[in-house]
C-alpha positions, 0 to 999 in steps of 0.5 A: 561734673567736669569733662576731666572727671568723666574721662578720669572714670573711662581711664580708671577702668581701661587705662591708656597704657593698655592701647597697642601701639598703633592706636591713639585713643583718648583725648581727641578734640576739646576742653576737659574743664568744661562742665558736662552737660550731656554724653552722647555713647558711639563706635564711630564719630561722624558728622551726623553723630555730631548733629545728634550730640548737638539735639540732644545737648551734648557737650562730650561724645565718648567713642570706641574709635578715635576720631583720629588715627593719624596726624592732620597736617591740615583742617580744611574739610576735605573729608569727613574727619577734617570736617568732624574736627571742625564741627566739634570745637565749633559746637564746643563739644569734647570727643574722647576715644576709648579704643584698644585700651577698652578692648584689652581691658579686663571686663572690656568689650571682649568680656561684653560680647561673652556676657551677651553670648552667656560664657562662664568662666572667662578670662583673657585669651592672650594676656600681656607680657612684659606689663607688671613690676615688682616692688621691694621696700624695707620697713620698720615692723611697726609700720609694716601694715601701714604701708602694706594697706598704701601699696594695695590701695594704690593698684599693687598686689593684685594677681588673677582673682586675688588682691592684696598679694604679698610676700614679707620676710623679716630682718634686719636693716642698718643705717646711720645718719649723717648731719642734717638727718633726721632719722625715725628710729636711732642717732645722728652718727651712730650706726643703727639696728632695726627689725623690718620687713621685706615687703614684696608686691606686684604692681602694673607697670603704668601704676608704678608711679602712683604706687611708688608716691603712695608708698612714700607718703606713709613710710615713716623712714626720711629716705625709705629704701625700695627696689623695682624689678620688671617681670616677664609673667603674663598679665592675666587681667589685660590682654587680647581676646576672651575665652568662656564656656557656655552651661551646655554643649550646643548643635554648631548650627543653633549657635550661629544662628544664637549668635546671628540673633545675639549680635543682630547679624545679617550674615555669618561667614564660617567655616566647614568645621567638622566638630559635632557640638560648641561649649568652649568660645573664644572671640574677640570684637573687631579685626581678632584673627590674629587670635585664631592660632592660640584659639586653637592652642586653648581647645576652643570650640569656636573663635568668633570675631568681626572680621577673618580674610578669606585665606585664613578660613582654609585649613581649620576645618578639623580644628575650629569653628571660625565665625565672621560676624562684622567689625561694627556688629562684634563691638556695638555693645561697647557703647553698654560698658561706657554707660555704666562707666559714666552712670556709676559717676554721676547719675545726673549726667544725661546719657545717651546712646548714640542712634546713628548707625555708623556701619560703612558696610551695608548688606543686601 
Protein backbone atom coordinates (compact mmCIF):
# COMPACT_ATOMS: atom_id res chain seq x y z
CA UNK A 1 0.00 0.00 0.00
CA UNK A 2 1.33 3.26 -0.96
CA UNK A 3 1.36 6.41 0.90
CA UNK A 4 -0.84 8.14 -2.02
CA UNK A 5 -3.53 5.77 -1.53
CA UNK A 6 -3.88 6.30 2.06
CA UNK A 7 -4.31 9.85 1.37
CA UNK A 8 -6.55 9.10 -1.78
CA UNK A 9 -8.79 7.33 1.06
CA UNK A 10 -8.64 10.51 3.81
CA UNK A 11 -9.50 12.83 0.86
CA UNK A 12 -12.46 10.58 -0.63
CA UNK A 13 -14.28 10.94 2.88
CA UNK A 14 -13.01 14.72 3.65
CA UNK A 15 -11.89 16.18 0.34
CA UNK A 16 -9.67 19.02 0.22
CA UNK A 17 -11.91 21.82 -1.46
CA UNK A 18 -13.95 21.53 2.13
CA UNK A 19 -10.74 23.40 3.79
CA UNK A 20 -11.71 27.16 4.70
CA UNK A 21 -9.62 29.42 3.30
CA UNK A 22 -7.37 30.03 5.89
CA UNK A 23 -6.12 26.49 6.47
CA UNK A 24 -3.37 24.46 4.42
CA UNK A 25 -4.20 20.92 5.15
CA UNK A 26 -3.27 17.99 3.28
CA UNK A 27 0.32 17.04 1.98
CA UNK A 28 2.93 18.46 4.51
CA UNK A 29 6.17 16.78 4.25
CA UNK A 30 7.27 13.96 2.16
CA UNK A 31 7.00 11.19 -0.68
CA UNK A 32 3.41 9.97 -1.44
CA UNK A 33 5.17 6.89 -3.56
CA UNK A 34 6.79 5.52 -0.60
CA UNK A 35 5.23 2.15 0.60
CA UNK A 36 3.63 2.40 3.97
CA UNK A 37 5.13 0.78 6.63
CA UNK A 38 3.01 2.14 9.56
CA UNK A 39 0.33 5.37 10.52
CA UNK A 40 0.93 6.74 13.44
CA UNK A 41 -2.85 8.97 14.40
CA UNK A 42 -2.28 12.81 16.23
CA UNK A 43 -3.94 16.22 16.63
CA UNK A 44 -0.62 17.92 16.64
CA UNK A 45 2.64 17.26 15.21
CA UNK A 46 5.62 17.60 17.69
CA UNK A 47 8.95 16.53 18.08
CA UNK A 48 8.09 13.78 20.47
CA UNK A 49 5.14 12.78 18.06
CA UNK A 50 7.76 12.23 15.48
CA UNK A 51 10.41 10.00 17.90
CA UNK A 52 7.30 7.82 18.63
CA UNK A 53 6.55 7.25 14.71
CA UNK A 54 10.05 6.42 14.42
CA UNK A 55 9.71 3.55 17.62
CA UNK A 56 7.03 2.34 16.49
CA UNK A 57 8.18 2.12 12.62
CA UNK A 58 6.07 4.63 11.30
CA UNK A 59 6.46 6.03 7.72
CA UNK A 60 3.18 8.44 7.85
CA UNK A 61 2.03 10.61 10.64
CA UNK A 62 -1.56 11.56 9.68
CA UNK A 63 -2.93 14.55 11.78
CA UNK A 64 -5.87 16.84 12.32
CA UNK A 65 -3.54 20.06 12.39
CA UNK A 66 -1.15 21.20 9.72
CA UNK A 67 2.19 21.05 10.49
CA UNK A 68 2.28 24.00 8.67
CA UNK A 69 -0.11 26.93 8.59
CA UNK A 70 2.17 29.32 7.22
CA UNK A 71 5.17 29.45 4.55
CA UNK A 72 8.75 28.90 5.74
CA UNK A 73 11.15 31.15 4.48
CA UNK A 74 13.43 29.30 6.26
CA UNK A 75 14.54 25.50 7.79
CA UNK A 76 17.03 26.48 10.41
CA UNK A 77 15.62 25.02 13.56
CA UNK A 78 14.63 27.73 15.31
CA UNK A 79 11.70 26.44 16.52
CA UNK A 80 9.63 23.41 16.91
CA UNK A 81 8.01 23.30 13.49
CA UNK A 82 11.35 24.22 11.42
CA UNK A 83 12.80 21.36 13.64
CA UNK A 84 9.62 19.02 12.77
CA UNK A 85 10.06 19.42 9.21
CA UNK A 86 13.89 18.59 9.75
CA UNK A 87 13.33 15.44 11.38
CA UNK A 88 10.53 14.02 9.35
CA UNK A 89 12.22 14.09 5.87
CA UNK A 90 15.48 12.80 7.91
CA UNK A 91 13.61 9.76 9.26
CA UNK A 92 11.77 9.72 5.86
CA UNK A 93 8.51 9.96 7.26
CA UNK A 94 5.45 11.46 5.48
CA UNK A 95 2.94 14.20 7.53
CA UNK A 96 -0.21 14.48 5.99
CA UNK A 97 -3.01 17.06 7.55
CA UNK A 98 -6.64 16.74 7.60
CA UNK A 99 -7.83 19.75 8.96
CA UNK A 100 -10.85 21.88 8.32
CA UNK A 101 -11.97 19.58 5.50
CA UNK A 102 -12.50 16.89 8.16
CA UNK A 103 -14.24 19.27 10.29
CA UNK A 104 -16.50 20.37 7.59
CA UNK A 105 -16.95 16.93 6.26
CA UNK A 106 -20.23 14.94 6.70
CA UNK A 107 -19.67 12.41 9.53
CA UNK A 108 -16.22 14.35 10.38
CA UNK A 109 -15.31 15.50 13.94
CA UNK A 110 -18.50 17.39 14.62
CA UNK A 111 -20.28 14.24 14.05
CA UNK A 112 -17.82 12.28 16.33
CA UNK A 113 -18.15 14.25 19.32
CA UNK A 114 -22.35 13.92 18.53
CA UNK A 115 -21.73 10.16 18.81
CA UNK A 116 -19.73 10.25 21.60
CA UNK A 117 -22.42 12.61 23.58
CA UNK A 118 -25.33 9.89 22.12
CA UNK A 119 -27.26 12.61 19.55
CA UNK A 120 -29.77 11.54 17.34
CA UNK A 121 -30.91 12.93 14.32
CA UNK A 122 -27.79 15.05 13.42
CA UNK A 123 -26.86 17.16 10.69
CA UNK A 124 -25.00 20.14 9.92
CA UNK A 125 -25.21 23.16 11.77
CA UNK A 126 -24.25 25.71 9.12
CA UNK A 127 -24.11 24.16 5.54
CA UNK A 128 -22.31 25.36 2.65
CA UNK A 129 -23.41 27.79 0.05
CA UNK A 130 -22.19 28.35 -3.00
CA UNK A 131 -20.68 24.75 -3.16
CA UNK A 132 -23.06 22.57 -5.64
CA UNK A 133 -23.47 22.85 -9.56
CA UNK A 134 -26.09 21.76 -11.73
CA UNK A 135 -25.36 19.67 -14.59
CA UNK A 136 -27.68 19.60 -17.77
CA UNK A 137 -26.83 17.17 -20.74
CA UNK A 138 -29.01 15.76 -23.56
CA UNK A 139 -29.01 12.24 -24.43
CA UNK A 140 -30.50 9.59 -26.91
CA UNK A 141 -33.24 7.75 -24.69
CA UNK A 142 -31.63 4.61 -25.69
CA UNK A 143 -28.79 5.63 -23.29
CA UNK A 144 -30.55 7.65 -20.86
CA UNK A 145 -29.52 4.89 -18.16
CA UNK A 146 -26.36 4.61 -18.99
CA UNK A 147 -25.39 7.86 -18.34
CA UNK A 148 -27.54 8.46 -15.67
CA UNK A 149 -25.69 5.42 -13.74
CA UNK A 150 -22.10 7.26 -14.78
CA UNK A 151 -23.40 10.81 -13.20
CA UNK A 152 -24.18 9.26 -9.90
CA UNK A 153 -21.37 6.96 -9.75
CA UNK A 154 -19.40 9.91 -10.15
CA UNK A 155 -20.53 11.83 -6.66
CA UNK A 156 -23.88 13.41 -8.76
CA UNK A 157 -27.27 13.47 -7.61
CA UNK A 158 -26.95 13.28 -4.03
CA UNK A 159 -29.47 15.82 -2.15
CA UNK A 160 -29.45 15.26 2.02
CA UNK A 161 -30.51 11.39 2.81
CA UNK A 162 -31.29 10.76 -0.99
CA UNK A 163 -29.06 9.84 -4.09
CA UNK A 164 -29.54 9.04 -7.19
CA UNK A 165 -31.36 12.29 -7.73
CA UNK A 166 -32.50 13.51 -11.10
CA UNK A 167 -34.92 15.19 -13.29
CA UNK A 168 -35.16 14.14 -17.02
CA UNK A 169 -37.63 15.63 -19.41
CA UNK A 170 -37.85 14.08 -23.08
CA UNK A 171 -37.68 15.79 -26.53
CA UNK A 172 -36.45 16.43 -29.03
CA UNK A 173 -32.70 17.16 -30.27
CA UNK A 174 -31.21 18.11 -33.92
CA UNK A 175 -28.23 18.06 -35.43
CA UNK A 176 -26.24 17.80 -38.65
CA UNK A 177 -22.98 16.81 -39.20
CA UNK A 178 -20.33 18.37 -41.31
CA UNK A 179 -17.31 16.66 -43.02
CA UNK A 180 -15.45 14.63 -41.08
CA UNK A 181 -18.04 13.67 -38.60
CA UNK A 182 -18.92 10.85 -37.23
CA UNK A 183 -22.40 10.88 -36.04
CA UNK A 184 -24.09 7.94 -33.62
CA UNK A 185 -27.42 8.45 -34.85
CA UNK A 186 -28.10 9.95 -38.72
CA UNK A 187 -26.21 11.55 -41.90
CA UNK A 188 -23.19 13.49 -42.71
CA UNK A 189 -25.10 16.85 -44.14
CA UNK A 190 -28.32 16.05 -43.38
CA UNK A 191 -30.04 17.50 -40.52
CA UNK A 192 -31.14 14.93 -37.89
CA UNK A 193 -34.05 14.44 -35.59
CA UNK A 194 -33.58 12.31 -32.33
CA UNK A 195 -35.75 11.74 -29.13
CA UNK A 196 -33.57 12.25 -26.01
CA UNK A 197 -33.85 13.13 -22.55
CA UNK A 198 -32.86 16.36 -20.51
CA UNK A 199 -31.03 14.89 -17.84
CA UNK A 200 -30.82 17.45 -14.81
CA UNK A 201 -28.33 16.64 -11.67
CA UNK A 202 -26.49 17.84 -8.69
CA UNK A 203 -23.18 17.61 -8.32
CA UNK A 204 -20.50 19.29 -5.86
CA UNK A 205 -18.60 21.71 -7.13
CA UNK A 206 -15.13 20.19 -6.76
CA UNK A 207 -16.55 16.62 -8.34
CA UNK A 208 -17.53 18.53 -11.56
CA UNK A 209 -14.54 17.39 -13.28
CA UNK A 210 -14.87 13.84 -12.40
CA UNK A 211 -18.57 13.93 -13.12
CA UNK A 212 -18.01 15.70 -16.38
CA UNK A 213 -15.21 12.82 -17.80
CA UNK A 214 -17.67 10.41 -16.65
CA UNK A 215 -20.29 11.44 -18.40
CA UNK A 216 -18.38 11.71 -21.64
CA UNK A 217 -17.00 8.37 -21.53
CA UNK A 218 -20.33 6.87 -21.92
CA UNK A 219 -22.32 9.32 -23.72
CA UNK A 220 -22.57 7.55 -26.80
CA UNK A 221 -22.88 11.35 -29.06
CA UNK A 222 -19.07 12.44 -31.01
CA UNK A 223 -19.78 15.88 -29.21
CA UNK A 224 -22.54 15.40 -26.18
CA UNK A 225 -23.95 18.65 -25.33
CA UNK A 226 -24.03 19.70 -21.60
CA UNK A 227 -24.76 22.93 -19.39
CA UNK A 228 -23.26 23.64 -16.18
CA UNK A 229 -25.13 25.86 -13.96
CA UNK A 230 -23.86 26.91 -10.23
CA UNK A 231 -26.38 26.90 -7.48
CA UNK A 232 -26.65 28.93 -4.52
CA UNK A 233 -28.86 26.29 -2.18
CA UNK A 234 -27.06 25.21 0.60
CA UNK A 235 -25.24 22.30 0.93
CA UNK A 236 -26.41 20.19 3.41
CA UNK A 237 -23.75 17.52 3.60
CA UNK A 238 -20.79 19.70 4.43
CA UNK A 239 -20.61 22.55 6.54
CA UNK A 240 -19.50 24.07 10.15
CA UNK A 241 -20.95 22.74 13.15
CA UNK A 242 -23.38 19.76 14.08
CA UNK A 243 -26.77 20.08 15.67
CA UNK A 244 -28.53 16.48 17.42
CA UNK A 245 -30.85 15.43 20.03
CA UNK A 246 -30.36 13.49 22.61
CA UNK A 247 -33.33 10.48 23.62
CA UNK A 248 -34.25 12.40 26.94
CA UNK A 249 -34.29 15.83 28.03
CA UNK A 250 -31.30 15.95 30.78
CA UNK A 251 -30.84 18.22 34.20
CA UNK A 252 -27.91 21.16 32.75
CA UNK A 253 -25.80 20.28 35.54
CA UNK A 254 -25.74 16.02 34.68
CA UNK A 255 -24.92 17.26 31.51
CA UNK A 256 -21.90 18.95 31.93
CA UNK A 257 -20.93 16.89 34.13
CA UNK A 258 -21.61 13.75 31.31
CA UNK A 259 -19.83 16.00 29.22
CA UNK A 260 -16.81 16.43 31.53
CA UNK A 261 -16.67 12.71 31.57
CA UNK A 262 -17.29 12.15 28.10
CA UNK A 263 -14.59 14.20 26.80
CA UNK A 264 -12.31 13.76 29.81
CA UNK A 265 -12.46 17.40 30.63
CA UNK A 266 -10.58 19.15 33.55
CA UNK A 267 -12.76 22.01 33.32
CA UNK A 268 -16.05 23.11 31.96
CA UNK A 269 -16.42 26.87 31.61
CA UNK A 270 -20.30 28.02 31.22
CA UNK A 271 -22.46 30.29 31.29
CA UNK A 272 -25.42 31.38 33.74
CA UNK A 273 -28.32 29.65 31.69
CA UNK A 274 -31.58 30.01 33.31
CA UNK A 275 -33.29 27.11 31.16
CA UNK A 276 -34.53 24.06 33.05
CA UNK A 277 -33.44 20.92 30.92
CA UNK A 278 -30.94 20.15 27.85
CA UNK A 279 -32.22 17.85 24.73
CA UNK A 280 -31.14 19.97 21.50
CA UNK A 281 -27.07 20.01 21.39
CA UNK A 282 -25.29 21.96 19.13
CA UNK A 283 -21.18 21.94 19.13
CA UNK A 284 -18.69 22.28 17.15
CA UNK A 285 -14.83 20.85 17.84
CA UNK A 286 -12.11 23.74 18.09
CA UNK A 287 -12.53 27.48 18.09
CA UNK A 288 -16.83 27.25 16.92
CA UNK A 289 -18.01 30.34 18.66
CA UNK A 290 -18.69 31.45 15.68
CA UNK A 291 -21.48 29.33 15.68
CA UNK A 292 -23.25 30.51 18.70
CA UNK A 293 -25.61 33.37 16.96
CA UNK A 294 -27.14 30.32 14.61
CA UNK A 295 -27.23 27.96 17.55
CA UNK A 296 -29.50 29.93 19.07
CA UNK A 297 -31.41 30.72 15.86
CA UNK A 298 -31.64 26.54 15.52
CA UNK A 299 -33.32 26.32 19.38
CA UNK A 300 -30.57 24.71 20.56
CA UNK A 301 -30.46 23.90 24.15
CA UNK A 302 -26.93 24.09 24.62
CA UNK A 303 -23.75 24.76 21.79
CA UNK A 304 -20.95 23.21 23.26
CA UNK A 305 -17.37 23.83 21.64
CA UNK A 306 -13.74 24.18 22.51
CA UNK A 307 -13.07 27.60 23.08
CA UNK A 308 -15.60 30.98 23.80
CA UNK A 309 -13.65 34.30 24.56
CA UNK A 310 -14.80 35.64 27.60
CA UNK A 311 -16.95 38.59 26.23
CA UNK A 312 -18.99 36.36 24.16
CA UNK A 313 -20.45 34.35 27.35
CA UNK A 314 -22.71 37.76 28.46
CA UNK A 315 -26.06 38.19 27.26
CA UNK A 316 -27.19 34.58 26.63
CA UNK A 317 -28.02 33.60 29.70
CA UNK A 318 -31.83 33.64 28.72
CA UNK A 319 -31.24 31.98 25.31
CA UNK A 320 -28.55 28.98 25.65
CA UNK A 321 -26.48 27.19 27.57
CA UNK A 322 -22.84 27.78 26.33
CA UNK A 323 -20.06 25.15 27.57
CA UNK A 324 -16.36 25.53 27.04
CA UNK A 325 -14.43 22.25 27.14
CA UNK A 326 -10.72 22.77 25.38
CA UNK A 327 -9.68 22.93 21.69
CA UNK A 328 -7.41 19.76 22.24
CA UNK A 329 -10.33 18.10 24.49
CA UNK A 330 -13.44 18.67 21.64
CA UNK A 331 -11.04 17.19 18.85
CA UNK A 332 -9.12 14.04 20.32
CA UNK A 333 -11.44 12.06 19.04
CA UNK A 334 -10.53 12.76 15.59
CA UNK A 335 -7.65 10.59 15.66
CA UNK A 336 -11.19 7.32 15.96
CA UNK A 337 -12.38 8.64 12.30
CA UNK A 338 -8.79 8.57 10.80
CA UNK A 339 -8.52 4.73 12.10
CA UNK A 340 -11.57 3.55 10.43
CA UNK A 341 -10.68 5.77 7.38
CA UNK A 342 -7.13 3.80 6.83
CA UNK A 343 -8.33 0.34 8.65
CA UNK A 344 -11.18 0.12 6.24
CA UNK A 345 -8.20 0.17 3.37
CA UNK A 346 -6.13 -1.69 4.29
CA UNK A 347 -6.18 -4.07 7.36
CA UNK A 348 -2.77 -4.89 7.21
CA UNK A 349 -1.53 -1.47 7.70
CA UNK A 350 -0.20 -1.36 11.43
CA UNK A 351 -1.85 1.84 13.01
CA UNK A 352 -1.56 3.48 15.91
CA UNK A 353 -2.84 5.95 17.91
CA UNK A 354 -0.39 8.41 18.77
CA UNK A 355 0.28 8.40 22.99
CA UNK A 356 1.80 11.84 23.14
CA UNK A 357 -0.40 14.39 24.49
CA UNK A 358 -0.15 17.33 22.55
CA UNK A 359 -2.23 19.78 24.67
CA UNK A 360 -0.02 23.20 25.29
CA UNK A 361 -2.52 23.88 27.85
CA UNK A 362 -2.21 22.54 31.12
CA UNK A 363 -4.70 22.85 34.33
CA UNK A 364 -3.88 22.90 37.79
Amino acid sequence: MKVKEVIDALERFAPLPLQDGFDNAGLQVGLTEATVTGALLCLDVTEEVIDEAVQRRCNVIVSHHPLLFSKLKRVTGDNYVERCVMMAIQKGIVVYSAHTNMDNAMYGVNFKMAEKLGLRDVEILEPKADNLVKLVTYVPVSHAETVRKALFGAGCGSIGNYDNCSYNIEGVGTFRGGEGTHPFVGEVGKEHEEKEVRIETIIPAHKEGTAVKAMLEVHPYEEPAYDLFPVKNEWSQAGAGAIGVLDQPEEILSFLKRLKSVFGVSCVRYNNYVGKTIQSVALCGGSGAFLIPLAIARHADVFVTGEIKYHEFFGHENEILLAEIGHYESEQYTKEIFYSIIKDLCPEIPVYMCSVVTNPIKYL
